[in-house]
N, C-alpha and C positions, 0 to 999 in steps of 0.2 A: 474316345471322347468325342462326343459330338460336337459340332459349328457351336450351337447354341452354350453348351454344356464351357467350351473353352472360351469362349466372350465374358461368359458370369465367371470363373475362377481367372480371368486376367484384373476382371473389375475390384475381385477382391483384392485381389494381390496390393492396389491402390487404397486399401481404407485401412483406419486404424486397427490393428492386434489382425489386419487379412482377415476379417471377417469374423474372427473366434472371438467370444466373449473371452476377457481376460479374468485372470481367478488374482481376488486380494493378496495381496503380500505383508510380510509385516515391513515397516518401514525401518531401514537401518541408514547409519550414518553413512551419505555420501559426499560426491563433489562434483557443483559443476564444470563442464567441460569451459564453457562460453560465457560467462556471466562475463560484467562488466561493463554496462553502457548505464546512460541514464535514461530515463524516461520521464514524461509530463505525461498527466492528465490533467485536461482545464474541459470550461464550457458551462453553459449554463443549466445544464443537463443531467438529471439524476443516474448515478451510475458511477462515477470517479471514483470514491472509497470503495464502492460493490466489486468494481472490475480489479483494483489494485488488490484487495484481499481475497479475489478469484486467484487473481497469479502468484500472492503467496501461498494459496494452498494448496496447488498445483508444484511450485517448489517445495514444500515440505515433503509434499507424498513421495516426490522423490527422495527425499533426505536430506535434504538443504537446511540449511538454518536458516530461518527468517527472523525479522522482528520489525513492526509497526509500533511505531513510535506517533503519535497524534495531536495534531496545534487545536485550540480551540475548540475541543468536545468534552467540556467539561458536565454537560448537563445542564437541561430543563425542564421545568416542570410537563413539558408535552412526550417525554419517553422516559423511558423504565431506567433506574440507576444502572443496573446490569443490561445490558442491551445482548441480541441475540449472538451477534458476532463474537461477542466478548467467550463467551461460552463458549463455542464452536473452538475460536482458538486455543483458549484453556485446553480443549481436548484433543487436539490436535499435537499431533510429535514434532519437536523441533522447530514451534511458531509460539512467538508470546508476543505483548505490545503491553505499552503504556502510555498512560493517557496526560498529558500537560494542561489542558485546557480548564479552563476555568467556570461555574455555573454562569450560566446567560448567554448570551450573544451578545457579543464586542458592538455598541452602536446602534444596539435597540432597548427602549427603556422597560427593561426587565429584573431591576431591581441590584444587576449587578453592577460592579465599578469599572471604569473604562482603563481605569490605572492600574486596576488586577488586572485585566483580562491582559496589557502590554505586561506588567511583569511574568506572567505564567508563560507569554509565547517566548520571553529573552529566557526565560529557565529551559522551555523547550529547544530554545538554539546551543544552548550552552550541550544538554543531553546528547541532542543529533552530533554535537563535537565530538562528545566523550565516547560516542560508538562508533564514528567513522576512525577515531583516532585508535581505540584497541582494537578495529580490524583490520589496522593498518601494520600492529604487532604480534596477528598470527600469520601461519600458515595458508590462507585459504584457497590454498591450491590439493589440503589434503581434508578429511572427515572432518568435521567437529562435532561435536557432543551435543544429540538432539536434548538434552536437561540441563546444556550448562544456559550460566545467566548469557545475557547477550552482550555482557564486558568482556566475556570470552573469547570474543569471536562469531560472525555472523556474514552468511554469503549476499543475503539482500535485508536490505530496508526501505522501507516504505515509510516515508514523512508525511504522513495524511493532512493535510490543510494547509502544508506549510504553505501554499502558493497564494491562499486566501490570508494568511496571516498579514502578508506584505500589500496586497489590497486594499487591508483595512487600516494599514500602516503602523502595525504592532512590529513589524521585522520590514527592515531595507532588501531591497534589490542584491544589493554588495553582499547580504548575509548568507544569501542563497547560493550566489556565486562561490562563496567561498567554501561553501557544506561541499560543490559538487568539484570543487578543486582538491578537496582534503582527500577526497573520497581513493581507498587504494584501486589501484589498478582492475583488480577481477572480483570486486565488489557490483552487485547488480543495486544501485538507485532508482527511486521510485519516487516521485514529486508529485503531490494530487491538488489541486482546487484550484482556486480563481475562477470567476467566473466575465472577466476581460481576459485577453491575450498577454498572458505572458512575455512578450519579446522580447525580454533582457534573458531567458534563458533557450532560448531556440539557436545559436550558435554554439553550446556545450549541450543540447540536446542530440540523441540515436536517434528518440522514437517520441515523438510529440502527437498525440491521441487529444480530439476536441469532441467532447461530450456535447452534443445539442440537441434543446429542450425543441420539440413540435408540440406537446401537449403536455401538460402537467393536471393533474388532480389539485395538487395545492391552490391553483388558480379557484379555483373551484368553493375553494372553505376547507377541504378535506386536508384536515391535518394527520400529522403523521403517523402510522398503523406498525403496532409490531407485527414484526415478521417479516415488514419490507423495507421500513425504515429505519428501524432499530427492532 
């Protein structure tokens, strides 16, 4: 083997699958090794739900059970009832989500109620309960069932807005705190929005990620496009 020749297959050695395209597999039930920390996504920066529903699907393909659970996205008249994500996960093994949020946005006068949009996010704190507490009564150090419901059992959840909920002062600080107290031990937590700093959860935070905006379209007039924003 030449100089050249053993420089290029050390380099490989370094990249993902060594250089070989990797062949589909079908996805079966696994377990992660390492799950277990919390994470934040905040900033004023489009991308928080995009990257949090990257990394569940990234866990699913492994075989992980996921499920996004979502404050505040209940719909308006600017995006489609079924958004593209929704689909995606629909077809995806062993990732499902439900949505709590309420039509409008909490604080702009869009027709809907500021006292629905608070009670839809206390029902969504109430759900985030009911699933950190029955994965608190399985296994999740062994497989679960990519079909079961996510009362079953689940390795990560993802709280999409819960961060903005408290923001807009639909949910306290203390509620938050307490979702990520509840949480079992090798459960992987995912917290997404706010668009100020979070600080009350950056000491039971792992991984704190700040999405920020340098340019927006929306500045612009351009409202929101399927396919990138829903």
């Amino acid at each position: 083997m030449t100089e050249d020749n053993s420089q290029t297959e050390e380099l490989r050695k370094n990249t993902p699958g060594r250089g070989v395209t990797p062949e589909a597999h079908t996805i079966e039930p696994s377990t992660p090794e390492e799950f277990g920390l919390v994470q934040v996504w905040w900033g004023d920066g489009k991308g928080k739900t995009t990257a949090a529903m990257g990394m569940g699907f990234r866990a699913a393909g492994h075989g992980f059970r996921v499920h996004m659970l979502q404050f505040m996205k209940g719909g308006a008249d600017s995006v489609d009832a079924v958004r593209g994500e929704y689909n995606a996960v629909t077809a995806m093994p062993g990732y499902s989500y439900e949505n709590t949020g309420h039509y409008g946005w909490h604080g702009l006068r869009d027709g809907s109620d500021d006292d629905d949009h608070r009670a839809k996010a206390r029902g969504g704190l109430e759900r985030a309960t009911e699933l950190l507490a029955a994965a608190d009564e399985v296994d999740l150090d062994s497989p679960l069932p990519l079909d079961g419901p996510p009362e079953d059992g689940v390795h990560m959840v993802i709280l999409d807005e819960v961060l903005y909920a408290v923001d807009q002062g639909l949910l306290d600080e203390a509620d938050v705190l307490e979702l990520v107290d509840a949480k079992p031990d090798n459960l992987e937590l995912v917290l997404t929005g706010s668009h100020t700093k979070p600080e009350y959860v950056y000491d039971v935070a792992d991984l704190v990620t700040r999405v920020g905006k340098e340019k927006h379209p929306i500045d612009a007039g351009q409202r929101a496009r399927r396919g990138t924003e829903y």
